[in-house]
Every structure is written in C-alpha cells, then in structure tokens.
DSSP file (Angstrom, degrees, kcal/mol; ACC not computed):
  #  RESIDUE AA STRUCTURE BP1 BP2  ACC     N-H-->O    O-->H-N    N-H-->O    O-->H-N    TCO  KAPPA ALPHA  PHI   PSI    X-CA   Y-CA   Z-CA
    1    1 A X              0   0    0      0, 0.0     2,-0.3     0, 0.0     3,-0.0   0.000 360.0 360.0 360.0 130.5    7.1  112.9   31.1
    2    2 A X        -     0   0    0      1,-0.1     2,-0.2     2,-0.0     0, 0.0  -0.668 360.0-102.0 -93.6 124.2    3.3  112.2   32.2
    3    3 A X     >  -     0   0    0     -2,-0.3     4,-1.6     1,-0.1    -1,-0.1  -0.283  26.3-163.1 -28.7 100.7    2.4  108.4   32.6
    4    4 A X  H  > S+     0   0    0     -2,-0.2     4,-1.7     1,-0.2    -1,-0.1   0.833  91.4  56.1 -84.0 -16.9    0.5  107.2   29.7
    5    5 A X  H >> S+     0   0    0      2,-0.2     4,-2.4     3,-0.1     3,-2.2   0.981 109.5  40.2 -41.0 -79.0   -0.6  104.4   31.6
    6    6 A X  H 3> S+     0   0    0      1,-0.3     4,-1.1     2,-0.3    -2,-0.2   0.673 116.6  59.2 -56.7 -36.3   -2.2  106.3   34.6
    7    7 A X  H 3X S+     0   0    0     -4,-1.6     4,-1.8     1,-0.2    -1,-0.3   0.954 107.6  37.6 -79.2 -33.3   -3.4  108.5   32.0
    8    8 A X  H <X S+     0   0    0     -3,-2.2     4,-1.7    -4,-1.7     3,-0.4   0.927 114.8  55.5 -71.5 -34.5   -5.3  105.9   30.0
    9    9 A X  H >X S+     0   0    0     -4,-2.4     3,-4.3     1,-0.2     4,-2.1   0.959 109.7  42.5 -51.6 -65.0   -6.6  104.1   33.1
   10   10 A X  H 3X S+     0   0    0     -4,-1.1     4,-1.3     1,-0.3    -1,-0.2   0.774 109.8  59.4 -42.1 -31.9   -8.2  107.2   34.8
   11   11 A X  H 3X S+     0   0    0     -4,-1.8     4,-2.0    -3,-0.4    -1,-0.3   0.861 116.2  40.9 -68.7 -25.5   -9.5  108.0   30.8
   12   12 A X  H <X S+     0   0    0     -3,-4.3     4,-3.3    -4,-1.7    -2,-0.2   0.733 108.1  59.6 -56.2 -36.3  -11.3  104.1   31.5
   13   13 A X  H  < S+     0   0    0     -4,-2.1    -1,-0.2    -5,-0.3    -2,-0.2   0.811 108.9  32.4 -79.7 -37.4  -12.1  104.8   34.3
   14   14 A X  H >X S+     0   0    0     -4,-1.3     4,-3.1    -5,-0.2     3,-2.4   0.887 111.3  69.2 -68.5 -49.7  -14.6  108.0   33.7
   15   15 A X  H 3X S+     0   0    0     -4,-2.0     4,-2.8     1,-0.3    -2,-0.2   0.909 105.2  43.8 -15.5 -82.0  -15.3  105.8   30.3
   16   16 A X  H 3< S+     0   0    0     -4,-3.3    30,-0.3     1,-0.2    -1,-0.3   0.229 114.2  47.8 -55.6  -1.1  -17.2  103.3   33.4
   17   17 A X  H <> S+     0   0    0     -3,-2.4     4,-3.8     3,-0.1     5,-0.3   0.678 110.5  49.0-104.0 -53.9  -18.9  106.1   35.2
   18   18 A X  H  X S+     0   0    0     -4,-3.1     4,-2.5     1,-0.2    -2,-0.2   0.978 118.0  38.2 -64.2 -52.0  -20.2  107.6   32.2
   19   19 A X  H >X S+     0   0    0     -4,-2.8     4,-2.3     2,-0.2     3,-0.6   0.977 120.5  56.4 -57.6 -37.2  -21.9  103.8   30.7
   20   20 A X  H 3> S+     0   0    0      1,-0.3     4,-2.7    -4,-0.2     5,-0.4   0.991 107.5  41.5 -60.9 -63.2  -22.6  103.4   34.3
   21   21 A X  H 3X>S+     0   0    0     -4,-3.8     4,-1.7     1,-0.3     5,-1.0   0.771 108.1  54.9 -29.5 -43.0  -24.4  106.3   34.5
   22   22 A X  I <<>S+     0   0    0     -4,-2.5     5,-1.3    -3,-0.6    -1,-0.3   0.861 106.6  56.9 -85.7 -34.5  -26.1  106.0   31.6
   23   23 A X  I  <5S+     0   0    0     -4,-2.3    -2,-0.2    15,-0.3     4,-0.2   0.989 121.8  28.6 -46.7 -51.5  -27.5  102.1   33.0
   24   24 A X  I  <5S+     0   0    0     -4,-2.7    -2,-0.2    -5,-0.1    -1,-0.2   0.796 134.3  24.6 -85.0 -28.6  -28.8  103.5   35.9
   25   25 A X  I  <5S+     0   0    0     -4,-1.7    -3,-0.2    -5,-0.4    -1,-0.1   0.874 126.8  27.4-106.2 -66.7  -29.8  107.1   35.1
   26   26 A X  I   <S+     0   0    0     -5,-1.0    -4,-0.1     2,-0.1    -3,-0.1   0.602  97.8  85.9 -80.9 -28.3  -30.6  107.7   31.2
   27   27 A X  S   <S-     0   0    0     -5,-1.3     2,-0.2    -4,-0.2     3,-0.1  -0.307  76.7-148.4 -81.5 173.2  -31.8  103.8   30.0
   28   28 A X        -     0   0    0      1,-0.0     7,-0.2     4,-0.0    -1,-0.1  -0.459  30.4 -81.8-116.4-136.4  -35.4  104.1   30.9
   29   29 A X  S >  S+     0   0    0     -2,-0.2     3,-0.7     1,-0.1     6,-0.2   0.946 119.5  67.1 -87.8 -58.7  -37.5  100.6   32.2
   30   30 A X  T 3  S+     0   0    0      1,-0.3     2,-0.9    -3,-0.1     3,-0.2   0.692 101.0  46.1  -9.9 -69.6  -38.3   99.2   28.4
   31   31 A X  T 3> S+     0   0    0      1,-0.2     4,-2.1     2,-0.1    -1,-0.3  -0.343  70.7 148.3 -85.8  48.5  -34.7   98.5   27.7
   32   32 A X  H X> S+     0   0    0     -2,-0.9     3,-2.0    -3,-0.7     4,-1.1   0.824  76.2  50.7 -59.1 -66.0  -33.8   96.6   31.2
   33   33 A X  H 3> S+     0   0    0      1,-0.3     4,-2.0     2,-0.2     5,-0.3   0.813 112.1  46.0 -84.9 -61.6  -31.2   94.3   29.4
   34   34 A X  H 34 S+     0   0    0      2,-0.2     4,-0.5     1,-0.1    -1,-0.3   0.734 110.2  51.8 -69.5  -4.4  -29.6   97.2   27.9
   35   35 A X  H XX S+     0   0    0     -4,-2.1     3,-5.9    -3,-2.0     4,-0.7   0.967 114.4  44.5 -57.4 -71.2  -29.6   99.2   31.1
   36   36 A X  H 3X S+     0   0    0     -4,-1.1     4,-2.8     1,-0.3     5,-0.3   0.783 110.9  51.3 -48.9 -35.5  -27.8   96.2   33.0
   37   37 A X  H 3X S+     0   0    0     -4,-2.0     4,-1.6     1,-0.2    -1,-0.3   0.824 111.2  50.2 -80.5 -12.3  -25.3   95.5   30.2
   38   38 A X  H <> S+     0   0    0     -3,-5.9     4,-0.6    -4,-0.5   -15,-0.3   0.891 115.6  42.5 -73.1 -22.4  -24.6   99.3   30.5
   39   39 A X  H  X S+     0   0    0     -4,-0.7     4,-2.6     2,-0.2    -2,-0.2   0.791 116.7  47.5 -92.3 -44.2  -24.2   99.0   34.6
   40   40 A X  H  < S+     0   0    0     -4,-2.8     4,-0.4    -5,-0.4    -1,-0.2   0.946 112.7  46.3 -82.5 -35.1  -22.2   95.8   34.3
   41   41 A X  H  X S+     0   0    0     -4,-1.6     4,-1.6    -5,-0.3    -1,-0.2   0.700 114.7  48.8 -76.5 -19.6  -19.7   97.1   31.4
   42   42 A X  H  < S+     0   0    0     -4,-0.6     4,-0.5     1,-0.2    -2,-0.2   0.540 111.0  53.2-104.3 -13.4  -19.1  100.6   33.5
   43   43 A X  T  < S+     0   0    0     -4,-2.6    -2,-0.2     2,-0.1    -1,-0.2   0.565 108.2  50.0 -96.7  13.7  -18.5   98.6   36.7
   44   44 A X  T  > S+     0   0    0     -4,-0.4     4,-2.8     2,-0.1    -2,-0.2   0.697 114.8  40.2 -25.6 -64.8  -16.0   96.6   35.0
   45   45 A X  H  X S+     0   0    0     -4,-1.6     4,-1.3     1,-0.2     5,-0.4   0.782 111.2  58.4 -49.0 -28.3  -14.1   99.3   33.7
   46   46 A X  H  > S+     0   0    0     -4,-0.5     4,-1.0   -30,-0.3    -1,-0.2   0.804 117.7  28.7 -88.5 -39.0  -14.5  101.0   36.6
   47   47 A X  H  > S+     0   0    0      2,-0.2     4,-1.8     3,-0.2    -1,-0.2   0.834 117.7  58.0-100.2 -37.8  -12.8   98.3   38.9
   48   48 A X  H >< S+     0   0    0     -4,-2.8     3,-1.8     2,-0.2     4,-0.4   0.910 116.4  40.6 -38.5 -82.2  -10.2   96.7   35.9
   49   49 A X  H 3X>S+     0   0    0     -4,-1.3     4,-5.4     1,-0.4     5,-1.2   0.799 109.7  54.3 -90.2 -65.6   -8.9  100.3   35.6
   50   50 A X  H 3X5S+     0   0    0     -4,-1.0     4,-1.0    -5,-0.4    -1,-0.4   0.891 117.4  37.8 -48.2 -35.8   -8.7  101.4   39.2
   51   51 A X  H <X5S+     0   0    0     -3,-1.8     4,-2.4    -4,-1.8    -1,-0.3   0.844 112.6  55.4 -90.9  -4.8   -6.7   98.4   40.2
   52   52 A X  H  >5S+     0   0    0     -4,-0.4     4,-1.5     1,-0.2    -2,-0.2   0.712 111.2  44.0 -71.0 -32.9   -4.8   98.6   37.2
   53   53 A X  H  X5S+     0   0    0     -4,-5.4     4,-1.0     2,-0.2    -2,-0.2   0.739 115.1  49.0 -91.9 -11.0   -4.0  102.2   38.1
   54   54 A X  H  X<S+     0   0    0     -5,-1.2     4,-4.7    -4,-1.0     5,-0.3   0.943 114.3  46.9 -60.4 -66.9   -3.2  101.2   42.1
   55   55 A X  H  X S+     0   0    0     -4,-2.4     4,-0.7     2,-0.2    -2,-0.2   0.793 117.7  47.9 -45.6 -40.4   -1.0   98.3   40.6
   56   56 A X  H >< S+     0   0    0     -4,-1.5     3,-4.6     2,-0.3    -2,-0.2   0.936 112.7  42.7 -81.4-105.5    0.3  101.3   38.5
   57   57 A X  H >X S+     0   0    0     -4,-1.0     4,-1.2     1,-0.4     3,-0.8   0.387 109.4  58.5   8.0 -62.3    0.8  103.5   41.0
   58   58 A X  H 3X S+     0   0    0     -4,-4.7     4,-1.5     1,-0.2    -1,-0.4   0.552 104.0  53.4 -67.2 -13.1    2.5  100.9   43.4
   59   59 A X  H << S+     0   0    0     -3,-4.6    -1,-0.2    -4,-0.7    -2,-0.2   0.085 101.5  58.4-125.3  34.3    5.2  100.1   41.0
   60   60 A X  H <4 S+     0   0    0     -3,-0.8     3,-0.3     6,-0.0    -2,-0.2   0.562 111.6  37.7-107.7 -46.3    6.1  103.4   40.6
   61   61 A X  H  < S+     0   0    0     -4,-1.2     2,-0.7     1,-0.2    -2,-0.2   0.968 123.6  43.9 -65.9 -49.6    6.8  103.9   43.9
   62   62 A X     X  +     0   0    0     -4,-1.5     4,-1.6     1,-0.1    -1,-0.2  -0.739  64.6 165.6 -86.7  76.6    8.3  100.3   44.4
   63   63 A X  H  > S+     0   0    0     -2,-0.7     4,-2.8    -3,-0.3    -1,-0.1   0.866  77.0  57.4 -60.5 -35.0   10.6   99.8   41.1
   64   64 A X  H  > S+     0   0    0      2,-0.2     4,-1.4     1,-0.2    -1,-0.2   0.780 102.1  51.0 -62.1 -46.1   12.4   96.7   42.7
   65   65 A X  H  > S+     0   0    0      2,-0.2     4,-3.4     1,-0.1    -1,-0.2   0.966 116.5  45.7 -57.4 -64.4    8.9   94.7   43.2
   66   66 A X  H  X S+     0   0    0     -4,-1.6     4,-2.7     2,-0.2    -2,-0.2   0.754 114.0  43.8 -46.1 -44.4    8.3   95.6   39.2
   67   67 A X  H >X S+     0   0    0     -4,-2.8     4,-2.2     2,-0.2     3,-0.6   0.970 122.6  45.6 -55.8 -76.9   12.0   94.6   38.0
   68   68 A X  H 3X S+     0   0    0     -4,-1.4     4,-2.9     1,-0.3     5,-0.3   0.742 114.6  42.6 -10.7 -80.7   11.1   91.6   40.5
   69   69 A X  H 3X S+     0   0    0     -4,-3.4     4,-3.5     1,-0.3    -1,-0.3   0.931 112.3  61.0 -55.3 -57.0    7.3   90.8   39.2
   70   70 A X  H <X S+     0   0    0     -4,-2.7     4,-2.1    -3,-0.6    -1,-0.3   0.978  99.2  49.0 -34.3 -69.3    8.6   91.1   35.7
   71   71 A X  H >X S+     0   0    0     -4,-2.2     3,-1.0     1,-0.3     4,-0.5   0.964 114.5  45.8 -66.4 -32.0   11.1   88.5   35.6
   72   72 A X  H >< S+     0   0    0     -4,-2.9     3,-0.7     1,-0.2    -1,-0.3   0.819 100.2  59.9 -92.9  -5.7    8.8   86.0   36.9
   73   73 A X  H 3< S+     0   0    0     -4,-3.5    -1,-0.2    -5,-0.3    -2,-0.2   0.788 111.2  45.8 -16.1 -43.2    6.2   86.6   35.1
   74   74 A X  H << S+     0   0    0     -4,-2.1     2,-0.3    -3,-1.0    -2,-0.2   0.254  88.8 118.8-102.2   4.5    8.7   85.7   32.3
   75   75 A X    <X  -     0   0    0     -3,-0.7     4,-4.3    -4,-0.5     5,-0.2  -0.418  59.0-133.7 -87.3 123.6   10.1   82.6   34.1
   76   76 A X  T  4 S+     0   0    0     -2,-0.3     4,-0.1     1,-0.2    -1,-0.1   0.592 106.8  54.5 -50.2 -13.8    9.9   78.9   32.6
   77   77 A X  T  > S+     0   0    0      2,-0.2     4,-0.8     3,-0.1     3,-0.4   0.726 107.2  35.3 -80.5 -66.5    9.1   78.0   34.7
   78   78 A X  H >> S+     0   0    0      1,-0.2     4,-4.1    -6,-0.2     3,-1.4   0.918 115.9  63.8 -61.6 -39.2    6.1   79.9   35.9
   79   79 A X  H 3< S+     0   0    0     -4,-4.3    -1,-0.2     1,-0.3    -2,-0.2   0.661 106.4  44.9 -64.5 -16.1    5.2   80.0   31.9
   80   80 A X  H 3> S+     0   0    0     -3,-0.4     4,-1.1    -5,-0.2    -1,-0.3   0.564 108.7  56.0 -62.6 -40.1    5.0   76.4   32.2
   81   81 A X  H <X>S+     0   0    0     -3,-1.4     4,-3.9    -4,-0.8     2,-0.6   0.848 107.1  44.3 -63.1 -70.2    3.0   76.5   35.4
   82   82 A X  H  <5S+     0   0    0     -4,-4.1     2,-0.7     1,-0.3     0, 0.0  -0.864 115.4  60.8 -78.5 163.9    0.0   78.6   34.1
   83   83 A X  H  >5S+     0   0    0     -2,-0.6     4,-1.1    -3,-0.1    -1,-0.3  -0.861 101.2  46.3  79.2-103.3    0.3   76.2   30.9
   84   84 A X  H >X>S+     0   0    0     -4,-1.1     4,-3.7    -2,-0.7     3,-0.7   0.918 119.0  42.5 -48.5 -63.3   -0.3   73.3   32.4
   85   85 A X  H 3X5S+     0   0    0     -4,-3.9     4,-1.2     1,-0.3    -1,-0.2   0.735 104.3  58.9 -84.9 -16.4   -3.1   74.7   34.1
   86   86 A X  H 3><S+     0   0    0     -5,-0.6     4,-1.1     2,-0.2    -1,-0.3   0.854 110.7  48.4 -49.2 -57.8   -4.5   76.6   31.4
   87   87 A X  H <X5S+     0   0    0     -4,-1.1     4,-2.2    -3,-0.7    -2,-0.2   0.952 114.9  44.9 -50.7 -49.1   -4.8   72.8   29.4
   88   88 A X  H  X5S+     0   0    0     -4,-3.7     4,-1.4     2,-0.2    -2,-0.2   0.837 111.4  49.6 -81.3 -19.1   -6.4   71.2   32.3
   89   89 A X  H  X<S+     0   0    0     -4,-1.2     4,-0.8    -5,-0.5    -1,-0.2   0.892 109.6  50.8 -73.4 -19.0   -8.6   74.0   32.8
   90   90 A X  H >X S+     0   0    0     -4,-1.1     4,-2.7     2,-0.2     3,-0.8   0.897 115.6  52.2 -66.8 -51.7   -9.6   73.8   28.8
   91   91 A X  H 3X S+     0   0    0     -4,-2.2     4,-1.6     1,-0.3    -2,-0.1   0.804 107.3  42.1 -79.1 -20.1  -10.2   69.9   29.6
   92   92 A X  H 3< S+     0   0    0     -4,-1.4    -1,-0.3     2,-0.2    -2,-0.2   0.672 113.6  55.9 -96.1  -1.4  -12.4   69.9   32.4
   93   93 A X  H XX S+     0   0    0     -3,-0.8     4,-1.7    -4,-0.8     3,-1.2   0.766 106.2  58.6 -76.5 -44.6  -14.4   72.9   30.6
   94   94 A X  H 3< S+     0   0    0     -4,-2.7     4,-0.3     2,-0.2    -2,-0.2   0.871 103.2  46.2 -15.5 -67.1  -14.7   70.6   27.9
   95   95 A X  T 3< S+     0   0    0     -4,-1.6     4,-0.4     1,-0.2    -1,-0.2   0.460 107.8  50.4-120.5  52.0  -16.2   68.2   29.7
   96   96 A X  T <4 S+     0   0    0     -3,-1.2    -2,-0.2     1,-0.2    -1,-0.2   0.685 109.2  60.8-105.7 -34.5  -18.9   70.1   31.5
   97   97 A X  S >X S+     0   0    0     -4,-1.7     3,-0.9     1,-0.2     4,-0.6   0.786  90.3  64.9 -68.2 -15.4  -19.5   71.4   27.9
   98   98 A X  H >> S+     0   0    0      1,-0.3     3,-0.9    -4,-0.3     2,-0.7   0.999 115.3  27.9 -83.2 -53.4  -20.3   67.8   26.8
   99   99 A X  H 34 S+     0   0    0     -4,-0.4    -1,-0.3     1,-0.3    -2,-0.1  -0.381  96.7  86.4-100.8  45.7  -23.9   67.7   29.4
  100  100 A X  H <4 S+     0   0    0     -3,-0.9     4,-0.4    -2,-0.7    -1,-0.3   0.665  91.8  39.2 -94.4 -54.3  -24.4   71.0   29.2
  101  101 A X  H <X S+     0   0    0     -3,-0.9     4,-2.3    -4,-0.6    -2,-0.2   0.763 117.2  53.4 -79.2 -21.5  -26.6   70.5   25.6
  102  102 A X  T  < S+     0   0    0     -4,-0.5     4,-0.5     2,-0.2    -1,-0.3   0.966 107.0  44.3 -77.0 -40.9  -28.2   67.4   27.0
  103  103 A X  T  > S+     0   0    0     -3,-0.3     4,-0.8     1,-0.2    -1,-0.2   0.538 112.0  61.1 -81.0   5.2  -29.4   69.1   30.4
  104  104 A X  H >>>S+     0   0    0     -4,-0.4     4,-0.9    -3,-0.1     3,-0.8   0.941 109.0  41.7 -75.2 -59.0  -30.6   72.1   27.7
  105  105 A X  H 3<5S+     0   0    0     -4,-2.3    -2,-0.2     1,-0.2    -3,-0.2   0.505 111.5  55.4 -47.1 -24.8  -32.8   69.5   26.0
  106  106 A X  H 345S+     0   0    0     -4,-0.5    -1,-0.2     1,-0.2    -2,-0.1   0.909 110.4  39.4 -86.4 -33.6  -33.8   68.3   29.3
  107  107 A X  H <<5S-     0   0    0     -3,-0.8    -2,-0.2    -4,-0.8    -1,-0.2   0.555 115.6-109.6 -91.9  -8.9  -35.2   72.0   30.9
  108  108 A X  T  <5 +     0   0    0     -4,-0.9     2,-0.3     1,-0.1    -3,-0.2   0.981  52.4 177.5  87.0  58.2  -36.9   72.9   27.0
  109  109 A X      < -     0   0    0     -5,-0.7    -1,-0.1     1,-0.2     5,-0.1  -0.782  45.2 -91.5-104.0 146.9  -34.4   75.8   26.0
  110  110 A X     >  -     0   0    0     -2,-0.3     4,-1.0     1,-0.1     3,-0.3  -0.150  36.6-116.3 -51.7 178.4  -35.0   77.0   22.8
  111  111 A X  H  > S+     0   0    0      2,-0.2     4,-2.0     1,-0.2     5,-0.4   0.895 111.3  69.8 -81.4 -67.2  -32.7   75.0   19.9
  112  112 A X  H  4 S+     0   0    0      1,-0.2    -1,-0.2     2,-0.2    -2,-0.1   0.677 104.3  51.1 -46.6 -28.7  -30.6   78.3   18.8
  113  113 A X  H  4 S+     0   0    0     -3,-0.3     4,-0.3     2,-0.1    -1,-0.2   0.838 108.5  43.6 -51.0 -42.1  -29.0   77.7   22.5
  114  114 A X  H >X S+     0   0    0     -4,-1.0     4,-3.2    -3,-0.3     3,-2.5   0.985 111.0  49.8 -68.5 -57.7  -28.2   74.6   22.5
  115  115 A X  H 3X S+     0   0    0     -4,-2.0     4,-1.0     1,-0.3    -1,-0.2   0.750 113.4  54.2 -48.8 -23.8  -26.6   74.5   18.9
  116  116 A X  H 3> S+     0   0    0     -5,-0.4     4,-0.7     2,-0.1    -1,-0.3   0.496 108.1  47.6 -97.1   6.5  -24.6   77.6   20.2
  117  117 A X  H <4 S+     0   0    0     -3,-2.5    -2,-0.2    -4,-0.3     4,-0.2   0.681 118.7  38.5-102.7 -38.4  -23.5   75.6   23.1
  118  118 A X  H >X S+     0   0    0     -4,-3.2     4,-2.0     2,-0.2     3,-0.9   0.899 108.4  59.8 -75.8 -45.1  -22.5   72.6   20.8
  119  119 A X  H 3X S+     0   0    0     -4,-1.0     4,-4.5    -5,-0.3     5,-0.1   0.882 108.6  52.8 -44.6 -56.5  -21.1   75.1   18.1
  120  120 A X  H 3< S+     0   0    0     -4,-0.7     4,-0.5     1,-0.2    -1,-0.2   0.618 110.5  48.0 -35.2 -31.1  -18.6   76.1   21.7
  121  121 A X  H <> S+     0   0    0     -3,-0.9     4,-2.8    -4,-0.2    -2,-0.2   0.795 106.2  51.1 -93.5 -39.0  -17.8   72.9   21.9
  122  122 A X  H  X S+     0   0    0     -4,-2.0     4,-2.7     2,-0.2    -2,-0.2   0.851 108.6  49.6 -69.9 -48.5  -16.9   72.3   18.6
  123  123 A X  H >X S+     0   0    0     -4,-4.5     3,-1.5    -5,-0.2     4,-1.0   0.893 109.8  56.0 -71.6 -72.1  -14.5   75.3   18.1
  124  124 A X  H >> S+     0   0    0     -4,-0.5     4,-1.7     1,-0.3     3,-0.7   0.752 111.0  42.1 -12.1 -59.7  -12.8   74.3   21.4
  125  125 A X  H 3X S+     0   0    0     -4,-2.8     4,-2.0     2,-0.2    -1,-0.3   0.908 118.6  47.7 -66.8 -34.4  -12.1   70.7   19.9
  126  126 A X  H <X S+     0   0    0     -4,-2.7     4,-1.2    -3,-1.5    -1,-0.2   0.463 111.3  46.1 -89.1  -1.5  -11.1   72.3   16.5
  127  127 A X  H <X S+     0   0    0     -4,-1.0     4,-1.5    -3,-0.7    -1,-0.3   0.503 110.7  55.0-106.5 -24.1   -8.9   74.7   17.9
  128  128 A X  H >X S+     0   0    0     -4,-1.7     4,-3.1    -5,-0.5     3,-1.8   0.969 113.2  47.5 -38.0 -84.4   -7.4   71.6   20.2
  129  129 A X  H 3X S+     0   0    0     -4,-2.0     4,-2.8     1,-0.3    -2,-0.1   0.697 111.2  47.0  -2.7 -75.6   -7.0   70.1   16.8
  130  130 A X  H 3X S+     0   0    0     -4,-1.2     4,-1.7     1,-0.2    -1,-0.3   0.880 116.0  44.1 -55.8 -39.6   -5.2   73.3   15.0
  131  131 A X  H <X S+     0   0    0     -3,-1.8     4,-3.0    -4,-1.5     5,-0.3   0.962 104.7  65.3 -84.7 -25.3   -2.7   73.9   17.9
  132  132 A X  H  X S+     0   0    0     -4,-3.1     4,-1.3     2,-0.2     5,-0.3   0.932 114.8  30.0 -39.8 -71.7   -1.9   69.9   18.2
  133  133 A X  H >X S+     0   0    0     -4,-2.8     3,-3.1     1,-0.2     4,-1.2   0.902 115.2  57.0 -46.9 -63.0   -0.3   70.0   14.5
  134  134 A X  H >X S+     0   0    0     -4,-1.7     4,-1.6     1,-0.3     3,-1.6   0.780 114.2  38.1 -59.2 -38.1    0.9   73.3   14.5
  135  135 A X  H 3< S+     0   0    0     -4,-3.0    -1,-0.3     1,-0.3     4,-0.3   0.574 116.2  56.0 -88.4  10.7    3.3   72.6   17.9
  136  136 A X  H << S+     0   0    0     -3,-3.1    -1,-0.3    -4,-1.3    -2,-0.2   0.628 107.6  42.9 -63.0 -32.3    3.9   69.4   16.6
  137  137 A X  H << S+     0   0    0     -3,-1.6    -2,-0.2    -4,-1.2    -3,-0.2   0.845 118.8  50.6 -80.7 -36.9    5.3   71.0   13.4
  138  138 A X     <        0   0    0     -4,-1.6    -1,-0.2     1,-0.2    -3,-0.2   0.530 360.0 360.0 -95.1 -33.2    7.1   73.5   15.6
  139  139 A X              0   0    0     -4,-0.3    -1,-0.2    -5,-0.2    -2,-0.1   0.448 360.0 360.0-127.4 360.0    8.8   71.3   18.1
C-alpha cells in the first residue's frame, strides 16, 4: 500500500515549485507584491513539505522513534508544558500589542493600520475572555 502521506507531501511540494515559478518567472515587474507573495508561498511549501516528507521518510525506517515521539507528544505532562508556554507567550504578545498602535501614531501610518492592530488586540482579549468561562464551566 503506497504512503498517502509521502504522496501528498511530494504533490506540495511541486504545488511550491510551480507558485514559485510563477513569482519569479511568469509575474511580470507591475505586480511585485504579487510576484513575492507567489515566491514566499512556493518556498514555504517547498521547505514545510520536504521536511515533512524527511520526518516521513525517517519514521518509516525508524518505527520505534515514531511509537516513541508519539507517546510524548501525548504526555501530560509535555501537554502541560507547551500550555503554559503557549499562555505566556499569548501574554507577552499582548503586551507588545498594547504600544504597538501608539508607536503607529507616532511614525504617521495610515488609520486603517492601526485600528487593525487594535482590532488584534481586541479579539485576543475577547477570545482570553471566551476560553476563561468556558474552562471554568468545564472544570
């Protein structure tokens, strides 16, 4: 039975040659932003995929590592871990977000940035908010 993993990566992976290709090659000078976002989204795929199909690759040959990698992955420990650090990374992103709009104001950026920068800020806090009750309700 053929790997449907291996099979999708490698399908990503041509997926990222071909947008690449098309940044570099096809886009002409007019559209530089949409060349670059084609170059930057087909070397993304292009490098996700390939290590996703290495990783692939290696734990086919090494089952033991996978069994191995699996269960801690799945551990309470570790799930606890990346957590924690997952909150405190939410808090201190938080509060770079708070003088982020002011030093927008400071440099003249148009209004529709900043207000999408506050707007960021605002689903963050309100999505704080939502999970507070609900794993309060939960636990």
């Amino acid at each position: 039975m053929k790997d449907t993993h291996a099979t999708r990566y490698i399908i990503f992976i041509l997926l990222g040659v071909i947008v690449l290709a098309v940044g570099i090659f096809v886009i002409d000078d007019n559209l530089k932003t949409i060349a670059g976002l084609c170059i930057g989204i087909g070397a993304g795929l292009i490098g996700m995929n390939v290590a996703n199909l290495i990783m692939n690759l290696y734990y086919k040959k090494h089952p033991a590592i996978k069994k191995q990698s699996d269960i801690e992955s799945k551990d309470e420990r570790t799930v606890a871990i990346t957590n924690k650090a997952k909150a405190k990374a939410f808090d201190i992103m938080i509060k770079i977000l708070i003088v982020i709009p002011f030093l927008m104001v400071l440099i003249d950026l148009p209004l529709w940035m900043i207000l999408a920068t506050v707007a960021l800020y605002v689903f963050g806090f309100c999505v704080q908010i939502y999970l507070t009750i609900r794993y309060s309700n939960e636990m």
